[in-house]
C-alpha positions in Angstrom: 41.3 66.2 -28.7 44.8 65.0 -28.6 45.4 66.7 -25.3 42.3 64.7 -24.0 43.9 61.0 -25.4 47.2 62.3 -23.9 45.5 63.0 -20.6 43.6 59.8 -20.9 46.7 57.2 -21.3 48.6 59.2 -18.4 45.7 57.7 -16.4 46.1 54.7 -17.4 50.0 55.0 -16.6 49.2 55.8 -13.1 46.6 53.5 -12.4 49.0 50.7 -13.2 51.5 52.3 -10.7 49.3 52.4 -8.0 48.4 48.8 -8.4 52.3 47.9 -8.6 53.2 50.2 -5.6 49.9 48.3 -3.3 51.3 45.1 -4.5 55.0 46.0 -3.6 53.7 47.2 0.0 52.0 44.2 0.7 54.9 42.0 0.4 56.9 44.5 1.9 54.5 43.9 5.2 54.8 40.2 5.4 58.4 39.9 5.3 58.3 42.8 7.6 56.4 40.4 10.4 60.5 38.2 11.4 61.4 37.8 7.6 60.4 34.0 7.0 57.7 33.9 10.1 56.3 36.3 8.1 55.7 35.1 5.2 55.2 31.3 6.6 52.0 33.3 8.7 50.4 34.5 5.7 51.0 30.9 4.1 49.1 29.9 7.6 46.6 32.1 7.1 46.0 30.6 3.9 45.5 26.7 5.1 43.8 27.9 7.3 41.1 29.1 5.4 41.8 25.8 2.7 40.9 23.5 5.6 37.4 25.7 6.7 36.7 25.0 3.5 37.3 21.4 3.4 35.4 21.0 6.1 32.3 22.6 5.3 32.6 20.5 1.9 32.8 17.3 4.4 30.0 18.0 6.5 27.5 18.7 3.3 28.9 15.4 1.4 28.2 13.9 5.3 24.7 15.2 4.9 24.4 14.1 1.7 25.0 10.5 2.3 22.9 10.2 5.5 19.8 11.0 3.0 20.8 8.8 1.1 21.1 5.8 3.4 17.8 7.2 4.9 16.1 6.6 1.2 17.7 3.0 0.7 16.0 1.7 4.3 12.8 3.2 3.3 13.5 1.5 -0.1 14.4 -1.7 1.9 11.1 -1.5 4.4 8.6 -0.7 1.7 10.6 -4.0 -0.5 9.9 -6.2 2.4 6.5 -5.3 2.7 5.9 -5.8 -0.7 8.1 -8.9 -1.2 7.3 -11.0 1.5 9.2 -14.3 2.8 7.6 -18.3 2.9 5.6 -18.2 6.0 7.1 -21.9 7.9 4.5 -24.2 9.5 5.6 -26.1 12.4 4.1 -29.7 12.7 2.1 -29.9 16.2 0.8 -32.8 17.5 -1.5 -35.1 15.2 -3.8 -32.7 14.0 -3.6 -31.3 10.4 -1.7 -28.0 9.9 -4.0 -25.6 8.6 -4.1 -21.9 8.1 -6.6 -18.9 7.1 -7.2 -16.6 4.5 -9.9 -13.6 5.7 -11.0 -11.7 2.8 -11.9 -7.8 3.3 -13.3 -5.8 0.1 -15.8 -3.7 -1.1 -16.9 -2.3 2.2 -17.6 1.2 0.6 -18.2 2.2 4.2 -20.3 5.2 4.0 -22.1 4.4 0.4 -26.1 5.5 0.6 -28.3 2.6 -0.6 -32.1 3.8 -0.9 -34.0 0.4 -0.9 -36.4 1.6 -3.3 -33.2 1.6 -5.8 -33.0 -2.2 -6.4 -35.2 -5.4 -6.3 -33.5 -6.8 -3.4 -34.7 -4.2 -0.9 -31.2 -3.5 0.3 -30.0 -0.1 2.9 -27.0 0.7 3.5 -25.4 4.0 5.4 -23.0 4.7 7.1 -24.4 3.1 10.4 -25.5 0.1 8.4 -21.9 -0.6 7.5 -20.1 -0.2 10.8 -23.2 -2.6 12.0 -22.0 -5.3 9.0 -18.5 -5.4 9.4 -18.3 -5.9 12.6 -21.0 -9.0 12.8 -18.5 -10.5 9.6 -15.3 -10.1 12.2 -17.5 -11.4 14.9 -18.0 -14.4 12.7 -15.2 -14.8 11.2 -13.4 -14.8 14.9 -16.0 -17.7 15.6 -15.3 -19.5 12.5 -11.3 -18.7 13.2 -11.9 -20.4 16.8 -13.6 -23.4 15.8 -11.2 -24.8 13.2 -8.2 -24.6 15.7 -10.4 -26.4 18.4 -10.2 -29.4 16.0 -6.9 -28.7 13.3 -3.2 -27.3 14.4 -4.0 -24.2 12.6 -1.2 -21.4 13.5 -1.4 -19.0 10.6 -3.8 -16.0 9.8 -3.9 -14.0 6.3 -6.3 -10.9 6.3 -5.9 -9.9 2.9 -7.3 -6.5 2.3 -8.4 -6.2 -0.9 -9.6 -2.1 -1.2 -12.4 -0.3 -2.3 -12.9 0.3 1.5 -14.4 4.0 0.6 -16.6 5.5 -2.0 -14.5 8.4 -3.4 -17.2 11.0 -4.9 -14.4 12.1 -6.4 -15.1 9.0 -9.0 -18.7 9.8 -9.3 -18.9 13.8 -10.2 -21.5 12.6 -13.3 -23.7 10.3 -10.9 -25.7 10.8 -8.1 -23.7 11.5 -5.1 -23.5 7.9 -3.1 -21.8 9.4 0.1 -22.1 12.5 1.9 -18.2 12.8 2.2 -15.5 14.4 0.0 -12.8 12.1 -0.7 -10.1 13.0 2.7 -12.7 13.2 5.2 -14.3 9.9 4.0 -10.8 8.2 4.4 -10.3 9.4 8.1 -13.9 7.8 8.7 -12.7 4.3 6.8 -9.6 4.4 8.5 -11.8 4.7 12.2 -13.2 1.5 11.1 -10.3 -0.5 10.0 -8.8 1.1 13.1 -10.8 -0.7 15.4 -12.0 -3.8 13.5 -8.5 -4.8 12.5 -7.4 -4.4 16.4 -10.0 -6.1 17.5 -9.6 -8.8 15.2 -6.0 -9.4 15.7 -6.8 -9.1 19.6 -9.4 -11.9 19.6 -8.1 -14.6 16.9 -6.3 -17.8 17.8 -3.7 -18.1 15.2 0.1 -17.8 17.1 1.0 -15.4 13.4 -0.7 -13.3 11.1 0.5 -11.4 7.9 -1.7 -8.9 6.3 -1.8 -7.8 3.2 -3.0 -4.9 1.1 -3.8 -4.5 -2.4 -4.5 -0.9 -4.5 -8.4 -1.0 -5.8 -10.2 0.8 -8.7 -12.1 3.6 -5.7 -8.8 4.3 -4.1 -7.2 6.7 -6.6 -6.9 9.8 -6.7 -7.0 10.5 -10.4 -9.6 10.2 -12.7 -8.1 7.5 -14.5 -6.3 4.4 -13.5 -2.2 5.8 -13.3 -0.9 2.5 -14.4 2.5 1.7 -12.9 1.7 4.8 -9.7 -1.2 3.1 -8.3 0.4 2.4 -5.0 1.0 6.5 -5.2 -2.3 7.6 -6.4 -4.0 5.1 -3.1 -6.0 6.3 -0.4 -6.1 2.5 0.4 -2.4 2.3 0.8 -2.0 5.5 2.6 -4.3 3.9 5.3 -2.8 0.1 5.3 0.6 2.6 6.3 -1.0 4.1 9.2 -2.3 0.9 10.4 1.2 -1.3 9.8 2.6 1.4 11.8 0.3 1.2 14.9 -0.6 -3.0 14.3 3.2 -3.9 14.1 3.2 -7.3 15.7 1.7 -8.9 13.0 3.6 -8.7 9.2 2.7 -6.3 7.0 2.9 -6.7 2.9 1.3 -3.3 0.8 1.4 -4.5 -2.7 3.3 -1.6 -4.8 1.9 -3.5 -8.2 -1.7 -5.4 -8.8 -0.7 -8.3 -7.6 0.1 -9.7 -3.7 2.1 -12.8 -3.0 2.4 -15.0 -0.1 3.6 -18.2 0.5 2.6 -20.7 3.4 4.9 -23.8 3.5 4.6 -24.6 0.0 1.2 -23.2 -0.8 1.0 -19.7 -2.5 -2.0 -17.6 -2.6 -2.1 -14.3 -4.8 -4.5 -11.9 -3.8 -5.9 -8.9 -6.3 -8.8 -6.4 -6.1 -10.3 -7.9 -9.4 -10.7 -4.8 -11.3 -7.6 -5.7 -14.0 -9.3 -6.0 -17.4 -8.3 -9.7 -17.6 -9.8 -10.3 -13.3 -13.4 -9.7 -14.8 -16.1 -12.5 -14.5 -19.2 -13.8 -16.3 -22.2 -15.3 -14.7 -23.7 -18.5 -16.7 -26.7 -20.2 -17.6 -27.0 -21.5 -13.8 -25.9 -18.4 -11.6 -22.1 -19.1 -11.5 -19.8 -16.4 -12.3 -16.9 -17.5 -14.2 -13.6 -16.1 -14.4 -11.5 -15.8 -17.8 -9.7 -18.9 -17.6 -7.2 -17.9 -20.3 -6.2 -15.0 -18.7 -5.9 -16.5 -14.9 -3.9 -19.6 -16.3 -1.4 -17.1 -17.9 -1.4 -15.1 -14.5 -0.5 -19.0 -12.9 2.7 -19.4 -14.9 3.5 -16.0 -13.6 3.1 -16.4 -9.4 2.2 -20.2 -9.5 -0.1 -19.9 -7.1 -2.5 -22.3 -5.3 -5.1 -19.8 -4.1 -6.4 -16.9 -6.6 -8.6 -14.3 -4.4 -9.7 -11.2 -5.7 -13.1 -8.7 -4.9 -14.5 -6.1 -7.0 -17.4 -8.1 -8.7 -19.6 -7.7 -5.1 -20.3 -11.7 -5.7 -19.4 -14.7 -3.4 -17.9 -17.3 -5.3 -16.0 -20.0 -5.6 -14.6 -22.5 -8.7 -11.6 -24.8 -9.1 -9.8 -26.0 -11.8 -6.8 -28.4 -11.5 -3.9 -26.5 -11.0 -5.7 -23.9 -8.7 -8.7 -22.6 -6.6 -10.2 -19.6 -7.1 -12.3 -17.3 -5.1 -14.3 -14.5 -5.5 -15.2 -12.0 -2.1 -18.5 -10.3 -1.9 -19.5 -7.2 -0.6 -20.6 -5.4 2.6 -22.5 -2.7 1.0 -24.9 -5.6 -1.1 -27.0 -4.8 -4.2 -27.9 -0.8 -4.9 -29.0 1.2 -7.8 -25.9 0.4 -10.1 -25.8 -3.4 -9.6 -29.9 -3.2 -10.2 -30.1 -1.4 -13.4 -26.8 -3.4 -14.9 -28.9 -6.8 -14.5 -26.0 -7.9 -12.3 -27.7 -11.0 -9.5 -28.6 -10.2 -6.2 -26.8 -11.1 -3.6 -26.6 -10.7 0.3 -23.9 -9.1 1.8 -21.4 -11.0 2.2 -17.2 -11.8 2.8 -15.3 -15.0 2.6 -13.0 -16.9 4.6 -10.9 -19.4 3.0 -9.4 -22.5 5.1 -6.3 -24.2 3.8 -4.9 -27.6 4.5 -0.9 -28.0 4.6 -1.2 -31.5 4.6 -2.6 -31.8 1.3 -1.8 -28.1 -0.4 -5.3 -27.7 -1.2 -8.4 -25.4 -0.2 -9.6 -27.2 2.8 -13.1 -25.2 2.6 -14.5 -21.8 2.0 -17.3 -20.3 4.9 -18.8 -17.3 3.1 -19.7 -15.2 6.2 -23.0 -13.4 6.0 -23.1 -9.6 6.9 -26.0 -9.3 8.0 -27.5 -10.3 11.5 -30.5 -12.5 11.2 
Protein backbone atom coordinates (compact mmCIF):
# COMPACT_ATOMS: atom_id res chain seq x y z
CA UNK A 1 0.00 0.00 0.00
CA UNK A 2 2.66 2.48 0.80
CA UNK A 3 4.62 1.55 -2.32
CA UNK A 4 1.30 2.32 -4.27
CA UNK A 5 0.90 6.13 -2.50
CA UNK A 6 4.73 6.43 -3.17
CA UNK A 7 4.20 5.60 -6.79
CA UNK A 8 1.12 7.69 -6.91
CA UNK A 9 2.78 11.21 -5.60
CA UNK A 10 5.85 10.53 -8.03
CA UNK A 11 3.11 10.95 -10.62
CA UNK A 12 2.01 13.78 -9.54
CA UNK A 13 5.78 15.11 -9.28
CA UNK A 14 6.21 14.50 -12.87
CA UNK A 15 3.09 15.63 -14.23
CA UNK A 16 3.92 19.05 -12.74
CA UNK A 17 7.37 18.86 -14.57
CA UNK A 18 6.00 18.29 -17.79
CA UNK A 19 3.61 21.12 -17.51
CA UNK A 20 6.69 23.48 -16.35
CA UNK A 21 9.05 22.07 -19.05
CA UNK A 22 5.85 22.80 -22.01
CA UNK A 23 5.51 26.15 -20.43
CA UNK A 24 9.42 26.89 -20.47
CA UNK A 25 9.48 25.71 -24.25
CA UNK A 26 6.94 27.93 -25.28
CA UNK A 27 8.52 30.96 -24.28
CA UNK A 28 11.68 29.64 -25.26
CA UNK A 29 10.01 29.65 -29.01
CA UNK A 30 8.81 33.19 -29.10
CA UNK A 31 11.84 34.87 -28.08
CA UNK A 32 13.45 32.45 -30.37
CA UNK A 33 11.38 34.22 -33.47
CA UNK A 34 14.33 37.94 -33.42
CA UNK A 35 14.15 38.22 -29.48
CA UNK A 36 11.58 41.25 -29.10
CA UNK A 37 9.86 40.63 -32.72
CA UNK A 38 9.12 37.66 -31.20
CA UNK A 39 7.43 38.16 -28.48
CA UNK A 40 5.75 41.63 -29.94
CA UNK A 41 4.20 38.79 -32.75
CA UNK A 42 2.62 36.72 -30.31
CA UNK A 43 1.32 39.98 -28.48
CA UNK A 44 0.06 40.66 -32.36
CA UNK A 45 -1.41 37.56 -32.59
CA UNK A 46 -3.26 38.31 -29.58
CA UNK A 47 -5.00 41.88 -30.72
CA UNK A 48 -5.58 40.34 -33.31
CA UNK A 49 -7.89 38.00 -32.20
CA UNK A 50 -9.22 40.93 -29.37
CA UNK A 51 -10.31 43.01 -32.27
CA UNK A 52 -12.22 39.77 -34.33
CA UNK A 53 -13.86 39.75 -31.33
CA UNK A 54 -14.81 43.34 -30.98
CA UNK A 55 -16.08 43.20 -34.07
CA UNK A 56 -18.32 40.47 -34.16
CA UNK A 57 -19.64 42.08 -30.70
CA UNK A 58 -20.28 45.38 -33.06
CA UNK A 59 -22.00 43.98 -35.77
CA UNK A 60 -24.67 41.91 -33.30
CA UNK A 61 -25.12 45.23 -31.07
CA UNK A 62 -25.58 46.83 -34.91
CA UNK A 63 -28.17 44.26 -35.43
CA UNK A 64 -29.65 44.67 -32.38
CA UNK A 65 -30.45 48.31 -32.81
CA UNK A 66 -31.67 48.18 -36.35
CA UNK A 67 -34.65 45.95 -34.73
CA UNK A 68 -35.14 48.05 -32.61
CA UNK A 69 -35.56 51.22 -34.69
CA UNK A 70 -37.60 48.81 -36.96
CA UNK A 71 -40.16 48.22 -33.80
CA UNK A 72 -40.33 52.10 -32.88
CA UNK A 73 -41.57 53.09 -36.68
CA UNK A 74 -44.02 50.31 -36.55
CA UNK A 75 -44.84 51.67 -33.05
CA UNK A 76 -44.90 55.20 -34.70
CA UNK A 77 -47.22 54.09 -37.96
CA UNK A 78 -49.64 52.03 -36.03
CA UNK A 79 -49.70 55.52 -33.27
CA UNK A 80 -50.55 57.66 -36.22
CA UNK A 81 -53.20 55.51 -37.41
CA UNK A 82 -54.66 55.31 -34.21
CA UNK A 83 -54.12 58.98 -33.12
CA UNK A 84 -55.05 60.93 -35.91
CA UNK A 85 -54.46 64.86 -36.53
CA UNK A 86 -57.50 67.87 -36.97
CA UNK A 87 -58.52 67.38 -40.45
CA UNK A 88 -58.27 71.55 -41.83
CA UNK A 89 -61.23 72.86 -43.98
CA UNK A 90 -60.32 75.35 -46.50
CA UNK A 91 -63.13 78.06 -47.02
CA UNK A 92 -64.22 77.98 -50.92
CA UNK A 93 -66.22 80.21 -52.45
CA UNK A 94 -69.72 81.20 -50.71
CA UNK A 95 -71.04 77.88 -50.26
CA UNK A 96 -71.12 76.27 -46.71
CA UNK A 97 -68.14 74.01 -45.80
CA UNK A 98 -69.45 70.72 -45.20
CA UNK A 99 -68.17 67.23 -44.80
CA UNK A 100 -69.44 63.42 -44.59
CA UNK A 101 -69.57 60.69 -42.26
CA UNK A 102 -70.44 57.10 -44.15
CA UNK A 103 -71.22 54.56 -41.67
CA UNK A 104 -70.42 50.75 -42.46
CA UNK A 105 -71.51 47.94 -39.75
CA UNK A 106 -73.15 44.94 -39.35
CA UNK A 107 -72.81 43.62 -42.77
CA UNK A 108 -72.33 39.93 -41.47
CA UNK A 109 -71.70 39.23 -45.19
CA UNK A 110 -72.36 35.65 -45.55
CA UNK A 111 -75.06 35.28 -42.54
CA UNK A 112 -78.11 32.69 -43.79
CA UNK A 113 -81.51 34.40 -43.03
CA UNK A 114 -84.42 31.73 -43.69
CA UNK A 115 -87.57 34.13 -44.12
CA UNK A 116 -89.72 31.76 -42.43
CA UNK A 117 -87.37 32.70 -39.20
CA UNK A 118 -88.91 36.18 -38.51
CA UNK A 119 -92.10 38.27 -39.10
CA UNK A 120 -90.58 40.53 -41.39
CA UNK A 121 -90.01 38.08 -44.21
CA UNK A 122 -86.39 38.90 -44.55
CA UNK A 123 -83.33 36.60 -46.76
CA UNK A 124 -80.21 37.07 -46.60
CA UNK A 125 -77.08 34.92 -48.19
CA UNK A 126 -74.27 35.48 -49.22
CA UNK A 127 -75.44 36.78 -52.73
CA UNK A 128 -78.05 38.82 -50.98
CA UNK A 129 -75.43 40.79 -49.23
CA UNK A 130 -72.95 41.55 -51.98
CA UNK A 131 -76.38 42.68 -53.82
CA UNK A 132 -77.08 45.25 -50.56
CA UNK A 133 -73.92 46.74 -50.15
CA UNK A 134 -73.28 47.63 -53.15
CA UNK A 135 -76.84 49.41 -53.96
CA UNK A 136 -75.97 51.40 -50.16
CA UNK A 137 -72.41 52.57 -51.87
CA UNK A 138 -74.28 53.30 -54.98
CA UNK A 139 -76.40 55.54 -52.96
CA UNK A 140 -74.42 56.85 -50.74
CA UNK A 141 -72.05 57.91 -53.94
CA UNK A 142 -75.32 59.67 -55.22
CA UNK A 143 -76.17 61.18 -52.00
CA UNK A 144 -72.18 62.09 -51.63
CA UNK A 145 -72.62 63.88 -55.23
CA UNK A 146 -75.55 65.81 -54.63
CA UNK A 147 -74.55 67.77 -51.52
CA UNK A 148 -71.24 68.99 -53.11
CA UNK A 149 -73.34 70.17 -56.29
CA UNK A 150 -74.92 72.61 -53.87
CA UNK A 151 -72.25 72.96 -50.41
CA UNK A 152 -68.26 73.29 -50.60
CA UNK A 153 -68.03 69.93 -49.16
CA UNK A 154 -64.21 68.59 -49.37
CA UNK A 155 -64.03 65.94 -46.68
CA UNK A 156 -65.13 62.19 -46.57
CA UNK A 157 -65.20 59.90 -43.22
CA UNK A 158 -66.03 56.10 -43.88
CA UNK A 159 -66.03 54.92 -40.54
CA UNK A 160 -65.94 51.23 -40.38
CA UNK A 161 -67.48 50.11 -37.59
CA UNK A 162 -67.00 45.86 -37.66
CA UNK A 163 -68.97 43.00 -37.38
CA UNK A 164 -68.35 42.72 -41.16
CA UNK A 165 -68.37 38.65 -40.77
CA UNK A 166 -70.22 36.10 -38.89
CA UNK A 167 -67.56 34.08 -37.07
CA UNK A 168 -69.15 30.55 -36.34
CA UNK A 169 -66.56 30.38 -34.19
CA UNK A 170 -69.01 32.62 -31.83
CA UNK A 171 -71.96 30.44 -32.39
CA UNK A 172 -70.75 26.64 -31.74
CA UNK A 173 -74.20 26.34 -29.33
CA UNK A 174 -76.53 27.84 -32.08
CA UNK A 175 -77.45 26.93 -35.29
CA UNK A 176 -74.82 27.50 -37.78
CA UNK A 177 -75.64 31.10 -39.57
CA UNK A 178 -72.78 30.76 -42.31
CA UNK A 179 -71.39 28.07 -44.18
CA UNK A 180 -67.84 29.36 -43.50
CA UNK A 181 -65.21 28.69 -40.72
CA UNK A 182 -63.86 31.73 -39.36
CA UNK A 183 -60.45 32.32 -41.96
CA UNK A 184 -62.13 31.46 -45.04
CA UNK A 185 -65.10 33.75 -44.20
CA UNK A 186 -62.66 36.66 -43.66
CA UNK A 187 -60.90 36.26 -47.13
CA UNK A 188 -64.62 36.35 -48.62
CA UNK A 189 -65.38 39.86 -46.39
CA UNK A 190 -62.29 41.15 -47.21
CA UNK A 191 -63.27 40.49 -51.41
CA UNK A 192 -66.04 42.74 -50.61
CA UNK A 193 -64.54 45.55 -48.72
CA UNK A 194 -61.86 45.07 -51.41
CA UNK A 195 -63.86 46.13 -54.14
CA UNK A 196 -66.57 48.33 -52.52
CA UNK A 197 -64.13 50.46 -50.63
CA UNK A 198 -62.15 50.97 -54.18
CA UNK A 199 -64.91 51.65 -55.77
CA UNK A 200 -66.15 53.98 -53.40
CA UNK A 201 -63.09 56.00 -53.00
CA UNK A 202 -62.81 55.96 -56.98
CA UNK A 203 -66.29 57.42 -57.53
CA UNK A 204 -66.81 60.14 -54.56
CA UNK A 205 -66.37 63.80 -54.91
CA UNK A 206 -64.68 64.76 -51.74
CA UNK A 207 -60.85 66.21 -52.58
CA UNK A 208 -59.89 63.95 -48.88
CA UNK A 209 -60.97 61.10 -47.13
CA UNK A 210 -59.85 59.37 -43.74
CA UNK A 211 -61.15 56.05 -42.83
CA UNK A 212 -61.46 54.62 -39.93
CA UNK A 213 -61.75 51.28 -38.20
CA UNK A 214 -63.11 50.16 -35.06
CA UNK A 215 -62.69 46.37 -33.29
CA UNK A 216 -66.54 44.78 -32.97
CA UNK A 217 -67.98 42.06 -30.61
CA UNK A 218 -67.86 39.12 -34.11
CA UNK A 219 -64.36 39.99 -34.84
CA UNK A 220 -62.44 38.14 -32.09
CA UNK A 221 -60.97 35.39 -32.03
CA UNK A 222 -61.53 34.22 -28.48
CA UNK A 223 -64.49 33.27 -26.86
CA UNK A 224 -64.64 36.03 -24.66
CA UNK A 225 -64.05 39.70 -25.09
CA UNK A 226 -59.81 40.04 -24.36
CA UNK A 227 -60.29 43.42 -22.84
CA UNK A 228 -57.21 45.68 -23.48
CA UNK A 229 -56.00 42.93 -26.82
CA UNK A 230 -58.99 43.56 -28.81
CA UNK A 231 -57.16 45.20 -31.63
CA UNK A 232 -54.96 41.70 -31.39
CA UNK A 233 -57.66 39.28 -31.10
CA UNK A 234 -59.45 41.22 -34.58
CA UNK A 235 -60.22 39.73 -37.74
CA UNK A 236 -61.65 43.22 -38.53
CA UNK A 237 -58.34 44.90 -37.94
CA UNK A 238 -56.33 42.38 -39.63
CA UNK A 239 -58.48 43.29 -42.83
CA UNK A 240 -58.63 47.36 -42.31
CA UNK A 241 -54.43 46.52 -42.52
CA UNK A 242 -54.54 44.87 -45.78
CA UNK A 243 -56.71 47.43 -47.20
CA UNK A 244 -54.71 50.72 -45.70
CA UNK A 245 -51.96 49.03 -47.34
CA UNK A 246 -53.35 48.73 -50.88
CA UNK A 247 -56.05 52.12 -50.40
CA UNK A 248 -53.09 54.37 -49.23
CA UNK A 249 -54.07 57.66 -50.70
CA UNK A 250 -56.68 58.26 -48.41
CA UNK A 251 -55.65 58.31 -44.32
CA UNK A 252 -56.07 55.50 -42.44
CA UNK A 253 -56.90 55.46 -38.42
CA UNK A 254 -57.39 51.46 -36.92
CA UNK A 255 -58.51 52.13 -33.46
CA UNK A 256 -56.19 50.02 -31.03
CA UNK A 257 -58.91 50.75 -28.07
CA UNK A 258 -62.98 51.03 -28.32
CA UNK A 259 -63.00 54.20 -29.12
CA UNK A 260 -61.99 56.28 -32.67
CA UNK A 261 -61.42 59.96 -32.76
CA UNK A 262 -61.35 62.45 -35.42
CA UNK A 263 -61.49 65.87 -35.69
CA UNK A 264 -62.80 68.20 -38.64
CA UNK A 265 -61.97 71.93 -38.07
CA UNK A 266 -63.35 72.08 -34.77
CA UNK A 267 -65.96 69.35 -34.93
CA UNK A 268 -65.05 65.92 -33.34
CA UNK A 269 -66.86 62.77 -34.11
CA UNK A 270 -66.12 59.53 -32.04
CA UNK A 271 -67.01 56.48 -33.63
CA UNK A 272 -67.59 52.91 -31.65
CA UNK A 273 -69.10 49.46 -32.61
CA UNK A 274 -71.78 49.91 -29.81
CA UNK A 275 -71.25 46.69 -28.09
CA UNK A 276 -69.51 48.33 -24.76
CA UNK A 277 -71.88 47.57 -21.80
CA UNK A 278 -72.52 51.27 -21.33
CA UNK A 279 -73.13 51.75 -25.86
CA UNK A 280 -76.36 49.61 -25.30
CA UNK A 281 -79.93 51.17 -26.22
CA UNK A 282 -83.60 50.95 -25.23
CA UNK A 283 -86.50 51.37 -27.44
CA UNK A 284 -89.56 53.46 -25.79
CA UNK A 285 -93.11 53.72 -25.62
CA UNK A 286 -93.08 55.24 -29.41
CA UNK A 287 -90.38 53.07 -31.26
CA UNK A 288 -87.26 55.26 -30.39
CA UNK A 289 -84.27 53.57 -29.13
CA UNK A 290 -82.61 55.44 -26.52
CA UNK A 291 -79.15 55.49 -25.55
CA UNK A 292 -77.85 55.57 -21.76
CA UNK A 293 -77.55 59.09 -21.43
CA UNK A 294 -75.44 58.88 -18.25
CA UNK A 295 -73.10 56.83 -19.56
CA UNK A 296 -72.60 58.75 -23.14
CA UNK A 297 -72.34 62.19 -21.25
CA UNK A 298 -69.45 60.69 -19.09
CA UNK A 299 -67.99 59.31 -22.48
CA UNK A 300 -68.40 63.39 -23.65
CA UNK A 301 -66.13 64.74 -20.94
CA UNK A 302 -63.72 62.12 -22.12
CA UNK A 303 -63.39 62.80 -26.20
CA UNK A 304 -65.70 65.95 -26.22
CA UNK A 305 -67.11 65.13 -29.15
CA UNK A 306 -69.88 66.59 -31.48
CA UNK A 307 -70.82 63.41 -33.30
CA UNK A 308 -71.37 59.92 -31.26
CA UNK A 309 -71.75 56.97 -34.06
CA UNK A 310 -71.82 53.60 -33.13
CA UNK A 311 -73.61 50.02 -34.88
CA UNK A 312 -74.21 46.86 -33.20
CA UNK A 313 -77.95 47.36 -32.25
CA UNK A 314 -79.02 46.62 -36.27
CA UNK A 315 -81.39 49.90 -35.81
CA UNK A 316 -81.25 53.26 -37.70
CA UNK A 317 -81.51 56.01 -35.44
CA UNK A 318 -80.93 59.12 -34.65
CA UNK A 319 -81.38 61.58 -31.16
CA UNK A 320 -79.75 64.81 -29.96
CA UNK A 321 -79.27 66.23 -26.91
CA UNK A 322 -77.51 69.67 -26.35
CA UNK A 323 -74.02 69.13 -26.23
CA UNK A 324 -74.09 66.30 -28.95
CA UNK A 325 -75.72 64.31 -31.73
CA UNK A 326 -75.98 60.84 -31.73
CA UNK A 327 -76.41 58.17 -34.23
CA UNK A 328 -77.18 54.78 -34.46
CA UNK A 329 -76.18 52.60 -37.94
CA UNK A 330 -78.42 49.79 -39.08
CA UNK A 331 -77.77 46.75 -40.66
CA UNK A 332 -77.25 45.10 -44.00
CA UNK A 333 -78.15 41.62 -43.02
CA UNK A 334 -81.91 43.13 -41.56
CA UNK A 335 -84.21 41.18 -39.03
CA UNK A 336 -83.51 37.06 -38.71
CA UNK A 337 -84.28 34.46 -36.22
CA UNK A 338 -82.35 36.13 -33.20
CA UNK A 339 -83.73 39.65 -33.55
CA UNK A 340 -87.38 37.89 -33.99
CA UNK A 341 -87.56 35.67 -31.01
CA UNK A 342 -85.73 38.62 -28.74
CA UNK A 343 -88.94 40.99 -29.48
CA UNK A 344 -86.34 43.34 -30.86
CA UNK A 345 -88.54 45.90 -33.93
CA UNK A 346 -88.24 45.23 -37.37
CA UNK A 347 -86.46 47.07 -39.48
CA UNK A 348 -85.25 47.21 -43.18
CA UNK A 349 -81.81 47.02 -44.00
CA UNK A 350 -80.29 49.78 -43.67
CA UNK A 351 -76.77 52.22 -43.19
CA UNK A 352 -76.50 55.88 -42.44
CA UNK A 353 -74.78 58.72 -43.77
CA UNK A 354 -74.28 61.72 -41.61
CA UNK A 355 -73.80 65.31 -43.29
CA UNK A 356 -72.02 67.97 -41.16
CA UNK A 357 -72.03 71.64 -41.44
CA UNK A 358 -68.61 73.60 -40.53
CA UNK A 359 -70.24 76.70 -40.51
CA UNK A 360 -72.36 75.98 -37.67
CA UNK A 361 -70.52 72.69 -35.92
CA UNK A 362 -73.66 70.87 -36.01
CA UNK A 363 -75.20 67.69 -37.80
CA UNK A 364 -76.37 69.27 -40.94
CA UNK A 365 -78.76 66.07 -41.69
CA UNK A 366 -78.69 62.36 -41.52
CA UNK A 367 -79.92 60.27 -45.04
CA UNK A 368 -80.39 56.67 -43.80
CA UNK A 369 -79.68 54.80 -47.06
CA UNK A 370 -81.93 51.80 -47.77
CA UNK A 371 -80.25 48.43 -48.77
CA UNK A 372 -82.43 47.21 -50.50
CA UNK A 373 -83.38 47.92 -54.25
CA UNK A 374 -87.07 48.68 -54.67
Amino acid sequence: MATSEKKSKLDQIEEILEQAESIHQEATNVLKGNGISGVRAFLNSKERLEIKRLKAFLKQMDEENRALRDKVEALESIKAMADPKPKKLKKRKARDRKSAVLALSDIHLTELVDPSSNSYGNEHNEEIGRERVRFVIDQAVNHLKAEASKSDLSHLQVALLGDFMVNADLHYKMERSTPYEPLVEMEVVYTMLDEELGRLLNEQPCDSVVITGDVSNHDRDTDQMQMGMSADRSYDVAMYHRLAAKYNSASWHIARTYYTTTKVGDFCTTTHHGHARGASMKENAVGVMIPRWTWLNQQHKIYNFNLWVQGHHHSSNVISSPFFTHVSNGSTVGHNGYANDSGFRPEPPSQQLVFINHETSTVDHVQTINAEAK
